[in-house]
N, CA, C and O of each residue as an XYZ file, in Angstrom:
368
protein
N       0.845     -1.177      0.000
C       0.000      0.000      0.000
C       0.889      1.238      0.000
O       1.872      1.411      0.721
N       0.419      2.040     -0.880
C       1.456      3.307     -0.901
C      -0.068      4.707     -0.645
O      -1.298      4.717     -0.694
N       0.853      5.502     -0.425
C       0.131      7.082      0.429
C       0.947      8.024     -0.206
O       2.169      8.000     -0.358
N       0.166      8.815     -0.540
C       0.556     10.195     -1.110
C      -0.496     11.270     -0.410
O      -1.682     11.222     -0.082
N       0.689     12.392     -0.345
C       0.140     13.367      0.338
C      -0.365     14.560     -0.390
O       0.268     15.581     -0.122
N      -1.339     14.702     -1.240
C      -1.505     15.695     -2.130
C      -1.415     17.383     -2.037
O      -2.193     17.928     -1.254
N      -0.584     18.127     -2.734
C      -0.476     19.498     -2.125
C      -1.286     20.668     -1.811
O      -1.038     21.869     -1.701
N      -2.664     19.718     -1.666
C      -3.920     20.619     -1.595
C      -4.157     20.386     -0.124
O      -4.643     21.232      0.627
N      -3.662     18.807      0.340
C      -3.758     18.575      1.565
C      -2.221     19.135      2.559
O      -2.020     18.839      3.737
N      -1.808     19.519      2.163
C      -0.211     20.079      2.832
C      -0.915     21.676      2.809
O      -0.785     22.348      3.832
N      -1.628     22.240      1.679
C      -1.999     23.995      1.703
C      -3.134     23.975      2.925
O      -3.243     24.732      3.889
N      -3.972     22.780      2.512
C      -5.286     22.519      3.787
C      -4.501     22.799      5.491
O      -4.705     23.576      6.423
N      -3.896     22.089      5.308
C      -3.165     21.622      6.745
C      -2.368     22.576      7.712
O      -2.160     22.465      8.921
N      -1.814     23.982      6.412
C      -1.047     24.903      6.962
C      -2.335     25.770      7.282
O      -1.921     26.723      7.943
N      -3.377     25.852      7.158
C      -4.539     27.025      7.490
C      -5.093     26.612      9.142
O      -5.690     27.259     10.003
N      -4.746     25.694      9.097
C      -5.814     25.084     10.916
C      -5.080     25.795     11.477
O      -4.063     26.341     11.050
N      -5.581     25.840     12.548
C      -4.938     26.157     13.861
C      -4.282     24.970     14.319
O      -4.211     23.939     13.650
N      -3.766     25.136     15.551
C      -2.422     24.308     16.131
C      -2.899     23.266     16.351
O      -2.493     22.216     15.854
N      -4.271     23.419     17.490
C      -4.520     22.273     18.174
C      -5.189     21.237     16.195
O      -4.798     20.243     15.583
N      -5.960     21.968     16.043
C      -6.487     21.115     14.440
C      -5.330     20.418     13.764
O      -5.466     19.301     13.264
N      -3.940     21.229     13.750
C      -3.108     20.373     12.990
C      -2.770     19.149     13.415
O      -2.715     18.115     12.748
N      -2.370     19.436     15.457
C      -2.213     17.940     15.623
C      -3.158     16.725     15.520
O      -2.928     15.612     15.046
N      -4.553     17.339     16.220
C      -5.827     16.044     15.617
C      -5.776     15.449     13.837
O      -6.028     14.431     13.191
N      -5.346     16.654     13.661
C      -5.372     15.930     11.740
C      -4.160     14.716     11.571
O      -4.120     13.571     11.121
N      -3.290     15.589     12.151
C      -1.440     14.736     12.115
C      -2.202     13.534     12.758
O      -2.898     12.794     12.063
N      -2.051     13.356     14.125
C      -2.758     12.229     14.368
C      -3.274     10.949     14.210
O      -2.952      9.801     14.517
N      -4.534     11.737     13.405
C      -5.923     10.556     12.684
C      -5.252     10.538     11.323
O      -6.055      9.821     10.726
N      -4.273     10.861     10.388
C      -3.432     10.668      9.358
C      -2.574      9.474      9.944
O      -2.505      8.348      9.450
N      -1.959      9.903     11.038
C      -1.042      9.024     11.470
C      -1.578      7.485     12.115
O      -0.849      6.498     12.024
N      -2.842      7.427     12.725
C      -3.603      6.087     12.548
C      -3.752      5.477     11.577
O      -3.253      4.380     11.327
N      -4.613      6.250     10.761
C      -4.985      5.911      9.672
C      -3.909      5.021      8.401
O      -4.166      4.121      7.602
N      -3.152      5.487      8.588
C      -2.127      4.949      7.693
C      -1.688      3.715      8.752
O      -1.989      2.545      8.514
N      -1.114      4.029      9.673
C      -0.592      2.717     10.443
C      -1.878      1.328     10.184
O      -1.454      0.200      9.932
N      -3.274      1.559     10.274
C      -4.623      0.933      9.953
C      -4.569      0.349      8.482
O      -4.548     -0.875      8.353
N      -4.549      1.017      7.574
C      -4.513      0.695      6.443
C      -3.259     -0.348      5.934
O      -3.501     -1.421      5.381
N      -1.774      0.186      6.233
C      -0.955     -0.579      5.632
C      -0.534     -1.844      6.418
O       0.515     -2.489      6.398
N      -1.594     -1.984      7.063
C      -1.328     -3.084      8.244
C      -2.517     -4.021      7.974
O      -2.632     -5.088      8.577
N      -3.501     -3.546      6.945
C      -4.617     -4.316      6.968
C      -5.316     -4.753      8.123
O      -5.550     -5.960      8.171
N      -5.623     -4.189      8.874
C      -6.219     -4.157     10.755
C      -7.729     -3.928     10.460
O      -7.985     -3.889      9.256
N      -8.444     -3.820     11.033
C      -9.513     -3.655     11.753
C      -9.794     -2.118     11.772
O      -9.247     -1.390     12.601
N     -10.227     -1.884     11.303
C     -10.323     -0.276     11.706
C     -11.862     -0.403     12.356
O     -12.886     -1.078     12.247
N     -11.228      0.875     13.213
C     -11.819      1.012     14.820
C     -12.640      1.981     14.423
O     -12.595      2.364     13.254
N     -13.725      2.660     15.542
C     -14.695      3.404     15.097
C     -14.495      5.174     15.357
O     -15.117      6.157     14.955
N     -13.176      4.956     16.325
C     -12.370      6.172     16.721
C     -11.860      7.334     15.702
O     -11.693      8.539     15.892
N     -11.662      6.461     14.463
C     -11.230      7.378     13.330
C     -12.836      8.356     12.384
O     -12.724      9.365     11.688
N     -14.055      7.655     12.684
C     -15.045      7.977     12.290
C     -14.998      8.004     11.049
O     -15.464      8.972     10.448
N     -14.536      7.156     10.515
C     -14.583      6.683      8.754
C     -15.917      6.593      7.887
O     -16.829      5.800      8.123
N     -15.900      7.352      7.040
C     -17.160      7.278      6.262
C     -16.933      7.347      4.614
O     -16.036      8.013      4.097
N     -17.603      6.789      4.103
C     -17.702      6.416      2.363
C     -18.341      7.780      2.085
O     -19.524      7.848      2.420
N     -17.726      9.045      1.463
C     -18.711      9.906      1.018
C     -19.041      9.985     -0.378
O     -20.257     10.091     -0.541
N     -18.505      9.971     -1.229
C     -19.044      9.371     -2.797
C     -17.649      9.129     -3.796
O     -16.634      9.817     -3.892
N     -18.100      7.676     -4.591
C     -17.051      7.426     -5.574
C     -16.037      6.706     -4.618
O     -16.329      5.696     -3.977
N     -14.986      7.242     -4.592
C     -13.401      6.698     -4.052
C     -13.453      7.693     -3.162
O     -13.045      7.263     -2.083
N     -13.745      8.764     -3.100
C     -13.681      9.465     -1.786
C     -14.307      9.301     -0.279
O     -15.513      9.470     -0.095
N     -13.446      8.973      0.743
C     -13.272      8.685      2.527
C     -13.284      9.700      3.151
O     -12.698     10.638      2.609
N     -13.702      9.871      4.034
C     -13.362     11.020      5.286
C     -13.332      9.989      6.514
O     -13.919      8.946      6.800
N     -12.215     10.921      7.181
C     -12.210     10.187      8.540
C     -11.921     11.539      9.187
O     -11.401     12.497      8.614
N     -12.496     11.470     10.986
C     -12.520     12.288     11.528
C     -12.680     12.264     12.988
O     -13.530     11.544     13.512
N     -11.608     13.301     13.912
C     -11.915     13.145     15.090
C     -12.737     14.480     15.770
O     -12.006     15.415     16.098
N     -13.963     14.611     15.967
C     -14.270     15.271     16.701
C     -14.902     16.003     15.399
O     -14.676     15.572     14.268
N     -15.664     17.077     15.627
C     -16.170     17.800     14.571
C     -15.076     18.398     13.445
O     -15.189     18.264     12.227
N     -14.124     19.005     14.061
C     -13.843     20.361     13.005
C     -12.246     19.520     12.593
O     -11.622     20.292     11.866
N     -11.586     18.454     12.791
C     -10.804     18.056     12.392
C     -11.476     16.688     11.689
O     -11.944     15.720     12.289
N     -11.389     16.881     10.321
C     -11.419     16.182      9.157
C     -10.600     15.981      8.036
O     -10.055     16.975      7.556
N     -10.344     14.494      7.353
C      -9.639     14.290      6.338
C     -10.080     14.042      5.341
O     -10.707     13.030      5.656
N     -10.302     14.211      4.061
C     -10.609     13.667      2.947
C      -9.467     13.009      2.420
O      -8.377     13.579      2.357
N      -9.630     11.982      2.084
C      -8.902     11.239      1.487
C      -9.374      9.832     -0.124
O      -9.937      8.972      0.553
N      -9.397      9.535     -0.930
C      -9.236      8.754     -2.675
C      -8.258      7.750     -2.382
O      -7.046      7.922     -2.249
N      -9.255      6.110     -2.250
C      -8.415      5.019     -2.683
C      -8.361      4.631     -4.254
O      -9.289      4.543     -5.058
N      -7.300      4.476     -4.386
C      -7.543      3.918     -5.597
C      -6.730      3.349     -6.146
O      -5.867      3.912     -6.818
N      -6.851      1.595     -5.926
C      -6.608      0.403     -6.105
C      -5.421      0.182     -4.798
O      -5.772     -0.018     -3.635
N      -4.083      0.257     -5.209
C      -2.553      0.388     -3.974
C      -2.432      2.010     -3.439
O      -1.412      2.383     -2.859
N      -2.954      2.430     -3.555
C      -2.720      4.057     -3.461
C      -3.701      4.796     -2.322
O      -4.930      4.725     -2.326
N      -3.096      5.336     -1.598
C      -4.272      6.311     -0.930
C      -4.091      7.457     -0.984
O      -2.992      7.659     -0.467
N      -4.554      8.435     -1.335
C      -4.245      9.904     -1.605
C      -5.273     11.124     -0.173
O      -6.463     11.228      0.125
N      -4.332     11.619      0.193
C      -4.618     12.650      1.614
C      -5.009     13.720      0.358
O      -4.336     14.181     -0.564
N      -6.379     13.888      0.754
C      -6.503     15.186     -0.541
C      -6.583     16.500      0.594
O      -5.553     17.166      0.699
N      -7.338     16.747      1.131
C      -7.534     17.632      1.911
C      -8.133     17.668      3.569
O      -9.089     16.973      3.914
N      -7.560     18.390      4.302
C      -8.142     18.472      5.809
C      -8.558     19.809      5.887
O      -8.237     20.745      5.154
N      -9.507     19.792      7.114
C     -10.435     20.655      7.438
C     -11.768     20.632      7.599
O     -12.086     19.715      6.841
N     -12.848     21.071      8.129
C     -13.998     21.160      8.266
C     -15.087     20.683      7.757
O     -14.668     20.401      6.634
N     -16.418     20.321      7.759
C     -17.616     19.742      7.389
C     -17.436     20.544      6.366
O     -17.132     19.979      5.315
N     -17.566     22.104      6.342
C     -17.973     22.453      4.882
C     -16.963     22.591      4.368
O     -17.394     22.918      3.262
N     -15.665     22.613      4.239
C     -14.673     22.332      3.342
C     -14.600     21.416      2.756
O     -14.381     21.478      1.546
N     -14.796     19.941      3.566
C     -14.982     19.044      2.631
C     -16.226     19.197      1.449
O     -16.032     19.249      0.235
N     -17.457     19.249      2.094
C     -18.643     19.525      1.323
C     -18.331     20.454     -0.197
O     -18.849     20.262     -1.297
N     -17.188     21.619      0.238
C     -17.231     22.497     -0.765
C     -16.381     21.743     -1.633
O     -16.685     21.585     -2.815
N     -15.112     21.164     -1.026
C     -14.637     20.389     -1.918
C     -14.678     19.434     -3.117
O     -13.998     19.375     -4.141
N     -16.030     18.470     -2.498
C     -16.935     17.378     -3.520
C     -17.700     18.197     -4.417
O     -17.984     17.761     -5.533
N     -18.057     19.317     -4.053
C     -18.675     20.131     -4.718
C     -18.502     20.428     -6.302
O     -19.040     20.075     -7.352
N     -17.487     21.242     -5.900
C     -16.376     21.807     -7.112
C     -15.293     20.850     -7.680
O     -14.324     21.105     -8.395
N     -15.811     19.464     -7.066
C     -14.506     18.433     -7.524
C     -14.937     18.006     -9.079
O     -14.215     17.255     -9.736
C-alpha cells in the first residue's frame, strides 16, 4: 500500500490552527498505520464512504480528512472542516 500526500492537503493543513493540525497529524497518522497493516479499523477514526473513491475520517467535529483510494494508493486530498470538505466534492 502506498500514500501520497496531495499538495492541496499540505496547503489545507497549513490554514488550521495548532490544536487542528495535531488532531489531523494524528488521525493521518492512525490511519495509515490501519490501512498498511490491513487491521480492523476502529470506530475512533469515524470513517465514512462519502461518494465514488472518496473517505473522510474524523476526530471530533472540526478536524477532518478527505482522502481517494484507488486500487494500492491512498491519496490525503484535503483536511479541514464539514464544509470544506462539502465544498470540496462540490467543485470536484
Amino acid at each position: 500500500m502506498r500514500f501520497e500526500f496531495k499538495p492541496s492537503f499540505e496547503r489545507s493543513i497549513k490554514q488550521l490552527k495548532p490544536l487542528e493540525k495535531t488532531e489531523v497529524k494524528e488521525v493521518a497518522s492512525k490511519l495509515i498505520k490501519i490501512l498498511s497493516k490491513d487491521r480492523q479499523i476502529h470506530r475512533g477514526l469515524g470513517l465514512k464512504r462519502l461518494t465514488g473513491n472518496f473517505w473522510e475520517a474524523r476526530k471530533g467535529i472540526k478536524a477532518r480528512i478527505l482522502f481517494r483510494g484507488q486500487g494500492d494508493l491512498i491519496e490525503f486530498v484535503l483536511a479541514g472542516s464539514h464544509d470544506d470538505i462539502k465544498r470540496f466534492l462540490r467543485n470536484f
